[in-house]
Residue, then its C-alpha position, 0 to 999 in steps of 0.5 A: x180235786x183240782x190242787x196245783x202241785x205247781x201253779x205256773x208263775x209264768x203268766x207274772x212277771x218277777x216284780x208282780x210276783x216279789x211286790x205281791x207281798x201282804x203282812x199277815x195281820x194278828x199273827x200270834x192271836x192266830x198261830x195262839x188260837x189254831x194251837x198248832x199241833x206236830x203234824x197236823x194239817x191245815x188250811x189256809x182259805x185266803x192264803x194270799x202271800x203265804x204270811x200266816x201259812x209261812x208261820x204255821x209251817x214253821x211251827x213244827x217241820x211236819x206240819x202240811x198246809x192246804x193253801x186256797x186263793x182265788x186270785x192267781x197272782x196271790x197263789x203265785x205269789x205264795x208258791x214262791x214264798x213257801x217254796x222252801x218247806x218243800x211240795x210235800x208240805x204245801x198244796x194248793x187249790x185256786x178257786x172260791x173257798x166256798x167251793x172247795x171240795x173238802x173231805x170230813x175231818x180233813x183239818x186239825x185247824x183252819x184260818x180265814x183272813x177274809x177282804x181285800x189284800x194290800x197287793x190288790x189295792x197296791x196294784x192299779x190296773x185292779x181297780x179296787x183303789x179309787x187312789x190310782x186311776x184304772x178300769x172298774x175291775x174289782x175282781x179278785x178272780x179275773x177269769x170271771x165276768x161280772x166286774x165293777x164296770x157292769x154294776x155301775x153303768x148298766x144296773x138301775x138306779x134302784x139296784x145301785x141304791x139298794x146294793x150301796x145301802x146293803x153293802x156299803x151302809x151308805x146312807x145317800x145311796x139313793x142319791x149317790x145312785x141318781x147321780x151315777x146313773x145321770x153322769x154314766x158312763x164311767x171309764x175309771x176308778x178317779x172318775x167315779x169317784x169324783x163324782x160320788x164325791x160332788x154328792x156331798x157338801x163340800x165339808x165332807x168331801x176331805x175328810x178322814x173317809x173319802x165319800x167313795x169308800x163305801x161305794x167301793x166297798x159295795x161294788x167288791x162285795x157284790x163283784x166277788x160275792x163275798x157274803x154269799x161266799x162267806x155264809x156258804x163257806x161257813x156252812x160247810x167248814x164244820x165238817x171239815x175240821x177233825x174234833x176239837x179243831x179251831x177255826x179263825x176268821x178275820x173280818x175287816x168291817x162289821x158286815x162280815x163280822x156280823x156273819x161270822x158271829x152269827x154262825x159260830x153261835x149258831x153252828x150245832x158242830x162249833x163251841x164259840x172260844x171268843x165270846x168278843x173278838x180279838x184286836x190287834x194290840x197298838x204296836x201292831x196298828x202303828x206298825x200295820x195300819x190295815x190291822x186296826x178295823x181287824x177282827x179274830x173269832x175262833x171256834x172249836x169243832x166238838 
């Protein structure tokens, strides 16, 4: 299998790899619902900084983590933060989830904390955020090809409008699309973003949602093929948990979640635990403001 024993850092320097730092949302709902168990092994499919693995090894000192991100600044990141529970304990694996090579009742429990991690949206030259001015990336794997910059200025109108509506559930994607398509190229995230934003009546366009938010989100989703990823890693996941292991994922918005609800139901190898999904408490949304659109659902192998 292709684990990293030692994922070089080299590559990063020392501030990208200290300011790489993702606050874990939900963290006891998670550690409660893996109901971690002395030496059991589990995997974290988006490990981004190492937080929720950083509280699952610390639960019991025998406790082993299989560690999965597909951004390499995330794994590096992680190798520093969970550097000190030793290589015995941690293994890492960069790639999709999807396409992990996972073995038959490998885990005792698995976490997925699905979407964009604040670091990515912090770090400009990314080009998730449209708050700071940068290409159209939007990579989470920056070795592959297809970026945001292809989508928008070289699909049709007809397949722009049926990616916003499908992906962003935005109701003038057609008209948002037309105006893309007239106004390309676009060189930067500001640049297409003003002129989504000039698709709207002035009174919506200073709102508490930007009117790009959902085109962005479209354009994540489809440059990292997230929701294909997530059907075919939810798929696969059941034959990799030891009987009665939980499995948690955390979605950010309802298309995800829509996913994931669905497949726990369905599963012939899962029981659903969480009937509703579990939420972040206030305390939490006030301290974290990325927490408030979370949503945890847990099942259990049979």
């Amino acid at each position: 299998m292709n684990y990293l024993n030692n994922p070089s850092l080299t590559t990063f320097t020392d501030t990208q790899k200290t300011s790489f730092i993702h606050t874990p949302v939900l963290s006891q709902e998670v550690i409660t619902g893996l109901k971690i168990c002395p030496g059991g092994h589990y995997l974290d499919a988006t490990v981004g900084s190492g937080g929720h693995s950083s509280l699952i090894l610390t639960a019991f000192q025998d406790v082993r983590i299989t560690a999965i991100d597909r951004d390499q600044q995330a794994i590096a990141a992680a190798t520093a933060n969970l550097k000190k529970f030793g290589q015995e304990r941690v293994r890492f694996w960069q790639g999709n989830f999807a396409n992990y090579p996972g073995e038959k009742a490998e885990f005792s429990g698995i976490i997925a904390d699905l979407g964009v991690s604040s670091p990515q949206l912090d770090f400009p030259e990314r080009g998730f955020s449209f708050n700071h001015e940068a290409s159209l990336d939007m990579r989470m794997d920056q070795t592959q090809f297809l970026t945001a910059d292809e989508i928008i200025n070289h699909w049709e109108e007809k397949s722009l409008a049926e990616l916003f509506y499908n992906y962003g559930e935005e109701r003038r994607s057609r008209l948002i699309a037309k105006r893309i398509v007239q106004q390309r190229p676009f060189l930067t995230t500001t640049q297409l973003a003003q002129a989504i934003a000039y698709t709207v009546p002035p009174k919506y366009r200073y709102g508490r949602i930007h009117p790009a938010t959902r085109i962005f989100q479209a354009l994540r989703i489809a440059v990292n093929e997230e929701l294909v990823s997530l059907e075919k890693f939810l798929e696969r996941v059941p034959q990799w948990l030891k009987p009665e292991g939980q499995i948690g994922i955390i979605s950010f918005h309802s298309l995800e979640d829509r996913i994931v609800k669905h497949r726990f139901r369905d599963s012939s190898t899962l029981t659903v635990i969480t009937k509703k999904p579990i939420t972040a408490q206030p305390e939490e949304k006030a301290r974290n403001p990325r927490s408030r659109s979370a949503k945890l659902r847990f099942s259990q192998r049979i």
